[in-house]
DORO-710643 format. One line per 3 residues: number of its first residue (from 0); their letters; for each residue x, y, z of N, C-alpha, C. Coordinates in steps of 0.05 Angstrom, whole numbers, plus 32768, in hexadecimal, padded with zeros to 4 digits. Each point is the difference from the previous one (the first is absolute). Layout:
NUM> A> X/Y/Z/X/Y/Z/X/Y/Z ~ ...
end
This chain:
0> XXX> 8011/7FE8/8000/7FEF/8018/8000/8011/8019/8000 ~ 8000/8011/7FF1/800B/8014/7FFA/7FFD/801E/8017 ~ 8009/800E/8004/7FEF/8010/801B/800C/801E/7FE8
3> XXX> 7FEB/8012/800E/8006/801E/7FEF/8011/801D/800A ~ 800E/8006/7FF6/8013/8017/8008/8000/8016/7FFE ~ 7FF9/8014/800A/8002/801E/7FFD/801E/800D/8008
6> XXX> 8003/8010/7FEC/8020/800F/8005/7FF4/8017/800E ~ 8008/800E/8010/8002/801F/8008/8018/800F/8003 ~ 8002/800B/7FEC/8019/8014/8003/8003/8015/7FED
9> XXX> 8008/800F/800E/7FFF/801D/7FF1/801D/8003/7FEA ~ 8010/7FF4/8001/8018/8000/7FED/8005/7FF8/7FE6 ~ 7FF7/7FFA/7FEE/7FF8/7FF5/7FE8/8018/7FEE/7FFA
12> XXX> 801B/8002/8008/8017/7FEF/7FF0/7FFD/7FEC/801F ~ 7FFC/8002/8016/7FF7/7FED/8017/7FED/7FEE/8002 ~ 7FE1/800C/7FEF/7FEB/7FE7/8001/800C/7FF3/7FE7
15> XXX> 800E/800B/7FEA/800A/7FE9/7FE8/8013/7FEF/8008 ~ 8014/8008/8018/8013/7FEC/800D/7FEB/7FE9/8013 ~ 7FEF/8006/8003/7FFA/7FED/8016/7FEA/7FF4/7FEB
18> XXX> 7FF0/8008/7FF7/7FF7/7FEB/7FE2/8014/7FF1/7FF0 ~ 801A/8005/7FFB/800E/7FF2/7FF4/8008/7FEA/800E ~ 7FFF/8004/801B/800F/7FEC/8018/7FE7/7FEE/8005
21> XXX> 7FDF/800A/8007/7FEE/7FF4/8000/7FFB/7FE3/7FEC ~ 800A/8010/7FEA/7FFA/7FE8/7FE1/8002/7FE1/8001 ~ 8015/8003/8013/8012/7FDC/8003/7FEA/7FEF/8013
24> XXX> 7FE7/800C/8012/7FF8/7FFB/8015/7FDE/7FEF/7FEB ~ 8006/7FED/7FF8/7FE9/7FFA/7FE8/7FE9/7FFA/8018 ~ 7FFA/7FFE/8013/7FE9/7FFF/8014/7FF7/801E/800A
27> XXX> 800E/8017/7FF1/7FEE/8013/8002/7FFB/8013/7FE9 ~ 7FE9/800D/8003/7FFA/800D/7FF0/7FFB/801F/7FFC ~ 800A/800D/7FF2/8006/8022/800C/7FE6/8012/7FEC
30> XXX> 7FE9/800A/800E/7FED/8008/7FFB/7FFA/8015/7FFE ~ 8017/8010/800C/7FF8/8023/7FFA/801F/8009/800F ~ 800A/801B/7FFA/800C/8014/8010/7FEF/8014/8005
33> XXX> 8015/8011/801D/7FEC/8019/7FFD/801B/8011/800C ~ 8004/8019/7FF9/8017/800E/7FFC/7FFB/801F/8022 ~ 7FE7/7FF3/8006/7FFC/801E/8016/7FED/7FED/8018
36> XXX> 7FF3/800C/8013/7FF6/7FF9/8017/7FE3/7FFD/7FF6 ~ 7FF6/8015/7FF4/7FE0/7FFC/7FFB/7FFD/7FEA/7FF0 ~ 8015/7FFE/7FEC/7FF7/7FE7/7FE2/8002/7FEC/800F
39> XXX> 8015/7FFD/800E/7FFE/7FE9/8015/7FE6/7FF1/8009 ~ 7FFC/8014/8016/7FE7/7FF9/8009/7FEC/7FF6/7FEF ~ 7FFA/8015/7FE8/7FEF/7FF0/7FEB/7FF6/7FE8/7FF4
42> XXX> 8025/7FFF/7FF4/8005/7FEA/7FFF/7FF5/7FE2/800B ~ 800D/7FFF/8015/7FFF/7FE7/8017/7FE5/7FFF/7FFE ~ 7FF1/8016/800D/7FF0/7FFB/800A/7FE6/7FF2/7FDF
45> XXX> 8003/800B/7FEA/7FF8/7FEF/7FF3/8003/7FE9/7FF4 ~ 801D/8000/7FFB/8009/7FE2/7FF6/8002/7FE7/8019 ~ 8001/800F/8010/8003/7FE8/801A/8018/7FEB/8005
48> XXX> 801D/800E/7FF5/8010/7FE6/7FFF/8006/7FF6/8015 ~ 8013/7FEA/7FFF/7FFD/7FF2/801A/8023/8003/800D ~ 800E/801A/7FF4/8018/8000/8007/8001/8025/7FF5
51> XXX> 8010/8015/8013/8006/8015/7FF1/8026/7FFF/8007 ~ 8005/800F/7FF4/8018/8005/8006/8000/8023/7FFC ~ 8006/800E/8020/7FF4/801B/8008/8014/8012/8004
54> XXX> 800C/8010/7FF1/8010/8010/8005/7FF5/8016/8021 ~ 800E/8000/800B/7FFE/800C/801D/7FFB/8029/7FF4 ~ 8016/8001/7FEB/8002/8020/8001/7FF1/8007/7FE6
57> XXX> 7FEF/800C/7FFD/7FE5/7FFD/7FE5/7FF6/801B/8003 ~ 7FFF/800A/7FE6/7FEE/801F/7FF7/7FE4/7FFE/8014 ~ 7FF5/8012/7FFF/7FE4/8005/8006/7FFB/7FF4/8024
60> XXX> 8001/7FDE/7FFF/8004/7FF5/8016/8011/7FEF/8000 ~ 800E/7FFB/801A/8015/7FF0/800D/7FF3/7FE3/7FFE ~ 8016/7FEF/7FFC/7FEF/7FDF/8005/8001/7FFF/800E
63> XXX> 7FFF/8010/8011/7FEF/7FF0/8028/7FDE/800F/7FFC ~ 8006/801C/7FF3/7FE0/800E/7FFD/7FED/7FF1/7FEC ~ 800E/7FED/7FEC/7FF5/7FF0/7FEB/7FEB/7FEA/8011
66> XXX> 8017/7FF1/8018/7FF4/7FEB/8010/7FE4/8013/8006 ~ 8008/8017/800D/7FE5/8001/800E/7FE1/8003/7FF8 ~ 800C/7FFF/7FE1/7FE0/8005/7FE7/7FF8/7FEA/8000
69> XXX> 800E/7FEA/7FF4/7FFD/7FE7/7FF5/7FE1/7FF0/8013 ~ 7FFA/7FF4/7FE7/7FE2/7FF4/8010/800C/7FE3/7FF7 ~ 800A/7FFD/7FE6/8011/7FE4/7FFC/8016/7FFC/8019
72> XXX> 8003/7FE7/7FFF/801A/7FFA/8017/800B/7FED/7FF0 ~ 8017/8008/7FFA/801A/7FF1/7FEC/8010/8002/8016 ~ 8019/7FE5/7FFE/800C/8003/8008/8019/8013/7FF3
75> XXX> 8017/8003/8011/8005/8021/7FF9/8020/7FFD/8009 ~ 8017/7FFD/7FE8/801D/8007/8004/8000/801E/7FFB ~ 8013/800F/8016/800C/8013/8001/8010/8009/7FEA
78> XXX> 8001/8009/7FF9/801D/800F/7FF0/8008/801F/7FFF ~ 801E/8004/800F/8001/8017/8006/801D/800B/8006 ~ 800E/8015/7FFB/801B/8009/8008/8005/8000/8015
81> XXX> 7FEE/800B/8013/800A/800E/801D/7FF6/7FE5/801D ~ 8011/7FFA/8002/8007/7FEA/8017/7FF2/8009/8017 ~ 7FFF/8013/8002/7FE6/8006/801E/7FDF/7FFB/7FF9
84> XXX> 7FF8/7FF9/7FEB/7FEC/7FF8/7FFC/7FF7/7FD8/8004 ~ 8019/7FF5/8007/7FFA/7FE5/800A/7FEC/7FFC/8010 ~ 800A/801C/8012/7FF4/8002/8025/7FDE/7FFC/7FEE
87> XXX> 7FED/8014/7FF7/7FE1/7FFD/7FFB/8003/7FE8/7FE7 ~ 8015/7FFB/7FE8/7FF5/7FE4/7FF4/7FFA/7FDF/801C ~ 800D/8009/8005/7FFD/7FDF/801C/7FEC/8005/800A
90> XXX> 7FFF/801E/8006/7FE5/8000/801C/7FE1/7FFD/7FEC ~ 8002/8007/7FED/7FEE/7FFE/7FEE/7FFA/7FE3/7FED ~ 8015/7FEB/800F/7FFC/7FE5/7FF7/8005/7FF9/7FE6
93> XXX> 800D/8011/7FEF/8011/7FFF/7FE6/8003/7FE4/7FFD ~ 8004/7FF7/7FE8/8006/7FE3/7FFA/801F/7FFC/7FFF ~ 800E/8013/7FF4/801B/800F/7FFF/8007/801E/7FFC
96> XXX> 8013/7FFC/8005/8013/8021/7FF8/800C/8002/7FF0 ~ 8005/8008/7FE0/8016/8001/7FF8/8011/8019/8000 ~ 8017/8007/8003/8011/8017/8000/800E/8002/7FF3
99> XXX> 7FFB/8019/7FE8/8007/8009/7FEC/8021/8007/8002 ~ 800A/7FF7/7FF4/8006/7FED/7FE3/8005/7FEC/8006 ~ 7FE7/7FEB/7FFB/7FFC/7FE2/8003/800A/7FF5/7FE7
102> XXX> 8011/7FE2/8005/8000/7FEE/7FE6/7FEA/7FE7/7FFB ~ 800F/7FF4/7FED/7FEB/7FEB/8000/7FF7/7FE5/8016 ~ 801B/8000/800A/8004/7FED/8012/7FEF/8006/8017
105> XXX> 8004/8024/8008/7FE8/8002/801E/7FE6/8002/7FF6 ~ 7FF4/8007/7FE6/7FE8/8000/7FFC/7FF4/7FE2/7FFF ~ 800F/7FF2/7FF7/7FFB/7FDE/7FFE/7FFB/7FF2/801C
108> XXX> 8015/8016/800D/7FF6/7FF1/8023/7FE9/8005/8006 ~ 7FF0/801C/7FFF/7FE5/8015/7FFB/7FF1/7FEA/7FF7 ~ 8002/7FF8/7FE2/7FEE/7FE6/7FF6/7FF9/7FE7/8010
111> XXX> 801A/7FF0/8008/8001/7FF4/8009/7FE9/7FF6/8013 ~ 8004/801C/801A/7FF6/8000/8018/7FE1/800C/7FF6 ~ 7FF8/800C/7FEA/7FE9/8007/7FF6/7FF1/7FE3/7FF4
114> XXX> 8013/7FF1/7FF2/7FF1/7FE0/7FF5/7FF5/7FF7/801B ~ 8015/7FFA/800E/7FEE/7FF3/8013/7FF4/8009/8019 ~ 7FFE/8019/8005/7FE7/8002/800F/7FE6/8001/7FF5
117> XXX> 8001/8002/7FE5/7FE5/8000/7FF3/7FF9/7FE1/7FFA ~ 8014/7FF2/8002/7FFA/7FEB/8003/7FEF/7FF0/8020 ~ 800F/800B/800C/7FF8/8006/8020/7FE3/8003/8007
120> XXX> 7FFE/801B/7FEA/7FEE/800E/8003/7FF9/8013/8011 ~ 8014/8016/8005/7FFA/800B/8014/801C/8019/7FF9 ~ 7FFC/8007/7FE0/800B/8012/7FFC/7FF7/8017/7FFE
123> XXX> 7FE5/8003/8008/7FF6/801F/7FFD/7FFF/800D/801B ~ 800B/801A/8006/7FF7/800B/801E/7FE5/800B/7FF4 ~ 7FEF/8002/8015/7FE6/8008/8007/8001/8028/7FF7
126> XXX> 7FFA/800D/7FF3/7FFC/8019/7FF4/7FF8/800D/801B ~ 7FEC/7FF0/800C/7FF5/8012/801A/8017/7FFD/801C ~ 800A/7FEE/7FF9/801C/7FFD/8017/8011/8018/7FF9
129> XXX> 800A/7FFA/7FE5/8014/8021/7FF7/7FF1/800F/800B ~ 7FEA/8010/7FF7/7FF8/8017/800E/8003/800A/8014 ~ 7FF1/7FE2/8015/8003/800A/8019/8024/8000/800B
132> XXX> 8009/7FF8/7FF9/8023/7FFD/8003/8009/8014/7FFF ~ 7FFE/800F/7FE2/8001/801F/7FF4/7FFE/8017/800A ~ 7FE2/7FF3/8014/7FF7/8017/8018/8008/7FFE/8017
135> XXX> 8014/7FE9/8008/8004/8004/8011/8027/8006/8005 ~ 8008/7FFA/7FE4/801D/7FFA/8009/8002/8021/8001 ~ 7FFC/8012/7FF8/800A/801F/8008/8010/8005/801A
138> XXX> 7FF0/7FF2/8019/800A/800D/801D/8005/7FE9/800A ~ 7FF3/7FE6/7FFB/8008/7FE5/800F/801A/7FF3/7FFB ~ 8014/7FFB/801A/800F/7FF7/8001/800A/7FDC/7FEE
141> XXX> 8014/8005/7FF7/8003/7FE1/7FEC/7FFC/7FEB/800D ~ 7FF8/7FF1/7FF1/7FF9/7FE5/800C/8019/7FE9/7FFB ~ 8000/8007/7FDE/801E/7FEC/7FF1/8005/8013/7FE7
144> XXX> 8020/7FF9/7FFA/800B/8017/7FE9/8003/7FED/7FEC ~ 800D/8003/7FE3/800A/7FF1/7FEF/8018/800D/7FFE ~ 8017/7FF8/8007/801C/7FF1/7FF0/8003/7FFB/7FF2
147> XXX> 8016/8007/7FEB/8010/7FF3/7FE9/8019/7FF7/800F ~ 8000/7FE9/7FF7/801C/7FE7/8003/8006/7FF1/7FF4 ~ 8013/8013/7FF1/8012/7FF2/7FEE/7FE4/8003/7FE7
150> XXX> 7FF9/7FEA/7FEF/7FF3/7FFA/7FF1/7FDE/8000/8007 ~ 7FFB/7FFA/8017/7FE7/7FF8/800C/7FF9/8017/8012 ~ 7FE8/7FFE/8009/7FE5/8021/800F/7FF8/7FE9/8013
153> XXX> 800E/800B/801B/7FFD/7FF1/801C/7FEE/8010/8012 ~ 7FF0/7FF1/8004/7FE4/8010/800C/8015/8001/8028 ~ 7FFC/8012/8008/8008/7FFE/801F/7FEB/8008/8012
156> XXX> 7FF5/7FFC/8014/7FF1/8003/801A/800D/8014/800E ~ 7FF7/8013/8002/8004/8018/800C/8011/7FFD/8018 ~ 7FEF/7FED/8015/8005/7FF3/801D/801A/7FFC/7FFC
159> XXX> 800F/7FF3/7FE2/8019/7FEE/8008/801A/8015/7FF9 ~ 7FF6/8014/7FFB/8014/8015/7FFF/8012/8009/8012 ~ 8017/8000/8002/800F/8000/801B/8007/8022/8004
162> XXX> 800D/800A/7FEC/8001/8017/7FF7/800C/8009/7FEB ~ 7FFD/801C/7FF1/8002/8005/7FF6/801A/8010/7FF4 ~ 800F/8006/7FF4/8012/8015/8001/800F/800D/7FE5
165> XXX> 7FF8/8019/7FFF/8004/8011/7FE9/8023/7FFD/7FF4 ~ 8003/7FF7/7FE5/8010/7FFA/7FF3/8006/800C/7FE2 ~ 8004/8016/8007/8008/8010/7FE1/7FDC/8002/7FF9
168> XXX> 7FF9/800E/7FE8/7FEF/7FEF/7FF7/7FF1/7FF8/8000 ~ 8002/7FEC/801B/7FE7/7FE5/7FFE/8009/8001/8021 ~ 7FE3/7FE6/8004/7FFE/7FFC/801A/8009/7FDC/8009
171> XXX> 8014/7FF8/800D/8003/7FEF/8005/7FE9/7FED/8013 ~ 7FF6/7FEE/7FFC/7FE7/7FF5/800D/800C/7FE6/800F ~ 800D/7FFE/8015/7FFF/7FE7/800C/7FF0/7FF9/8013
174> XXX> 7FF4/7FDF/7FED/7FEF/7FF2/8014/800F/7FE3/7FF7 ~ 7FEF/7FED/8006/8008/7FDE/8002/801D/7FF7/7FF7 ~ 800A/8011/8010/8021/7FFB/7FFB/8014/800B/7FE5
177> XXX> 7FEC/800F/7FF4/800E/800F/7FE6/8000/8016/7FFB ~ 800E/8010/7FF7/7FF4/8023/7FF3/7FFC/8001/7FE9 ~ 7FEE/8009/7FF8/7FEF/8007/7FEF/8003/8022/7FF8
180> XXX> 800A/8004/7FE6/8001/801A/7FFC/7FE2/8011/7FEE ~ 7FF1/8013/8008/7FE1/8006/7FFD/8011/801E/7FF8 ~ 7FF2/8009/7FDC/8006/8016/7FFD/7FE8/8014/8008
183> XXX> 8007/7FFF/801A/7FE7/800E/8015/800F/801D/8011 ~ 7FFE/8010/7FFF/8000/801E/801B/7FFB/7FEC/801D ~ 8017/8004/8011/7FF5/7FFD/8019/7FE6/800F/8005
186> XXX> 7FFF/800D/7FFE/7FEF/801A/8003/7FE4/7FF4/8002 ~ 7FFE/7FEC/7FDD/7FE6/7FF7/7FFC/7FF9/7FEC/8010 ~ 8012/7FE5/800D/8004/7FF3/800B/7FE9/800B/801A
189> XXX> 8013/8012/800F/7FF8/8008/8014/7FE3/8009/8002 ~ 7FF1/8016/7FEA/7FEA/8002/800C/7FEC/7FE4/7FFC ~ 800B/7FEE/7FF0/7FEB/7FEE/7FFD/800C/7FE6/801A
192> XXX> 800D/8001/8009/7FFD/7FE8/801B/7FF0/800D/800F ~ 8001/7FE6/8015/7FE6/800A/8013/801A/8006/801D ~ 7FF5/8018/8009/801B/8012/800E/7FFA/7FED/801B
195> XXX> 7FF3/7FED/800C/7FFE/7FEE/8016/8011/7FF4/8001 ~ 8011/7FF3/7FE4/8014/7FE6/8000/8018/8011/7FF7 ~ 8008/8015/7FEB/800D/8002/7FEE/800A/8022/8011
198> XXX> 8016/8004/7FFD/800D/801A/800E/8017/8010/7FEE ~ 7FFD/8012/7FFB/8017/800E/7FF0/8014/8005/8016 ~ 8012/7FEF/7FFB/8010/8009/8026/8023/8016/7FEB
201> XXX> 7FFC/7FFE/7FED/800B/8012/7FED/8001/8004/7FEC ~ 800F/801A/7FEF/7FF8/8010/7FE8/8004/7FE9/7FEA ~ 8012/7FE6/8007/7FFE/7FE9/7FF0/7FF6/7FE7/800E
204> XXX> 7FF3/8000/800E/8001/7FE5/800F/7FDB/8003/800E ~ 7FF3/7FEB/7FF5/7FE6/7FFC/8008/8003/7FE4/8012 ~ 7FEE/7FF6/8014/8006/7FE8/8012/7FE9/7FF8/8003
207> XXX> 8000/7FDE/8003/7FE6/7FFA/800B/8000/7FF7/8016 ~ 7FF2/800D/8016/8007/7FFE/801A/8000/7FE2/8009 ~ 7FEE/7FEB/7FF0/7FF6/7FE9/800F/8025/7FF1/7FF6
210> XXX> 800D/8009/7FF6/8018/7FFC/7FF8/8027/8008/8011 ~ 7FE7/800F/8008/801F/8013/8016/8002/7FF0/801E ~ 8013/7FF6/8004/800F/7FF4/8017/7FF9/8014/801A
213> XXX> 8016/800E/7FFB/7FFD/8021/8013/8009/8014/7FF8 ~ 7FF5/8013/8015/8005/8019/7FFA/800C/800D/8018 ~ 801C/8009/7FF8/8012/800B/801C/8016/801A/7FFB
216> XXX> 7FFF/8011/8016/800D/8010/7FFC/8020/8004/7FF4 ~ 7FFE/8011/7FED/8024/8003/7FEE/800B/801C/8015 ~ 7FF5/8011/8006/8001/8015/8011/7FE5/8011/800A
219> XXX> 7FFF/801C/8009/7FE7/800B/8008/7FF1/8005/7FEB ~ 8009/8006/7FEC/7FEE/800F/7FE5/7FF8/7FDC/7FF1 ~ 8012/7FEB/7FFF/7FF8/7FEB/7FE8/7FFB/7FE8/800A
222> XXX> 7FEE/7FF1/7FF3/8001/7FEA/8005/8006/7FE8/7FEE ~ 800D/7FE4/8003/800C/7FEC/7FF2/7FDC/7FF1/7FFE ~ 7FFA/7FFA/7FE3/7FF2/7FEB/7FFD/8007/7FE9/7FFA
225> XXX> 8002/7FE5/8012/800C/7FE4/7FF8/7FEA/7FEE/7FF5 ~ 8006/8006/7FE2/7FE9/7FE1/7FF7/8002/7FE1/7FFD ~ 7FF5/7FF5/800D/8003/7FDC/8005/8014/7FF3/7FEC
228> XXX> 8001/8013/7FE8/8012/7FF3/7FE8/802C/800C/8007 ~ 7FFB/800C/8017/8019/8000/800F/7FFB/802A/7FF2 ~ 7FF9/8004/7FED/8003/801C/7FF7/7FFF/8016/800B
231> XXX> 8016/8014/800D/7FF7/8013/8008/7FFE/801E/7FFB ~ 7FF1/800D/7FFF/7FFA/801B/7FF5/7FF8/8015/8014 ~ 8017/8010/8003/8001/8016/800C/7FE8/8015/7FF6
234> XXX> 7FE3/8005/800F/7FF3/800C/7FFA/8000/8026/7FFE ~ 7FF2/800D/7FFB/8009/8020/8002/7FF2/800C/801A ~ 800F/800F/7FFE/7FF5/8017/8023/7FE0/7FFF/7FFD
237> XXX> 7FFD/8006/7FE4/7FD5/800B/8000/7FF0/7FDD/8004 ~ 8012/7FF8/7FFA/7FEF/7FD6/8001/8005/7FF5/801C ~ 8019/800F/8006/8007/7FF0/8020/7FF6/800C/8014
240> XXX> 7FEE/801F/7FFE/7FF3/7FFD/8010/7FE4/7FFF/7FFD ~ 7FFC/7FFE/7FF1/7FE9/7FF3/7FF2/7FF2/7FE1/8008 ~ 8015/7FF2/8006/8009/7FE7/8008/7FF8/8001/801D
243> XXX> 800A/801A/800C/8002/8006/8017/7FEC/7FFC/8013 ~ 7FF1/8017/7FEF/7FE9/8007/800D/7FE7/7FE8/7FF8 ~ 8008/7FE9/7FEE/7FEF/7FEB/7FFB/8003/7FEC/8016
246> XX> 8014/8002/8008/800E/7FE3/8023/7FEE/8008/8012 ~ 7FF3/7FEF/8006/7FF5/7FFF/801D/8008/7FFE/8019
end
């Protein structure tokens, strides 16, 4: 059984690269492009395919504002330049991510993991789940991020985050024993944890408290944060007493 494909992208030499890459995939079938946010919507919503492939950054509307039209529910790969958009493709139950400039090899993984959940059956997220997701990720703290590693988009649990720490750039993410580099702003990091577990204890260094060993004095103004993973990070005068006034 053949399943149907909508392109979305606003680049014209981009949806012909990913139609040319599409071609080899003889179990699908490509039913329309649409080059902006409204045709989009249109689109889908009349042809009904059972797969889009959604550019994130789109004229008119964004493909997250696209999700929130749609009365069809396709399932739905990402495609997009800017690496801080992982954070709403996962929370929004994306089927994948791809990050521009993809080859054939990662879009085939995309297929891959697209053959068989539809095989599964349980490749479409729910349209009314995006929404409400949509409406809610603005101020609600993360739940799980997506990762790139190496070749593969590693979903992580917020909880297993140990901490975080700004690296040129990018943001180093260590949890389950590895770092993970996220081309993320501390910054962004920060307002979206939930400030109960997660502490900016400095101008590079975010912590998750359920993670920190102790916390002991370096002198009157600082304090040493020791995390269970032996790591220690000298916090700043504005965090340590911050810290301070949090000790009971």
């Amino acid at each position: 059984m053949k399943r149907t494909v909508v392109i979305v992208e606003d680049e014209p030499l981009a949806r012909k690269t990913l139609r040319d890459m599409l071609a080899g995939a003889d179990w699908l079938e490509i039913i329309g492009e649409a080059a902006d946010g409204l045709a989009a919507v249109e689109l889908i919503n009349e042809e009904k395919p059972d797969l889009v492939f959604l550019d994130i950054n789109l004229p008119e509307l964004s493909g997250l504002d696209v999700l929130k039209r749609l009365t069809h529910e396709p399932a739905v790969i990402f495609t997009t330049a800017h690496d801080r958009h992982a954070i709403a493709a996962f929370e929004l139950a994306a089927l994948d991510y791809l990050l521009k400039p993809f080859g054939r090899a990662r879009l085939q993984q995309a297929l891959d993991r697209a053959r068989e959940s539809f095989e599964r059956k349980d490749a479409r997220p729910a349209v009314a789940d995006a929404r409400a997701a949509l409406g809610a990720t603005a101020g609600a703290p993360l739940d799980r991020i997506l990762i790139r590693d190496g070749g593969r988009i590693v979903p992580v649990a917020v909880r297993e985050i140990e901490r975080i720490e700004a690296d040129g750039d990018y943001a180093a993410v260590r949890a389950r024993g590895k770092t993970l580099l996220v081309s993320l702003p501390l910054g962004d990091f920060e307002a979206r944890l939930d400030a109960a577990h997660f502490v900016r204890v400095h101008r590079s260094h975010i912590v998750n408290l359920d993670f920190v060993e102790a916390i002991e004095p370096v002198d009157n103004s600082q304090l040493l944060v020791r995390m269970k993973d032996g790591t220690k990070i000298t916090a700043s005068r504005t965090a340590s007493k911050r810290l301070r006034d949090w000790a009971v």
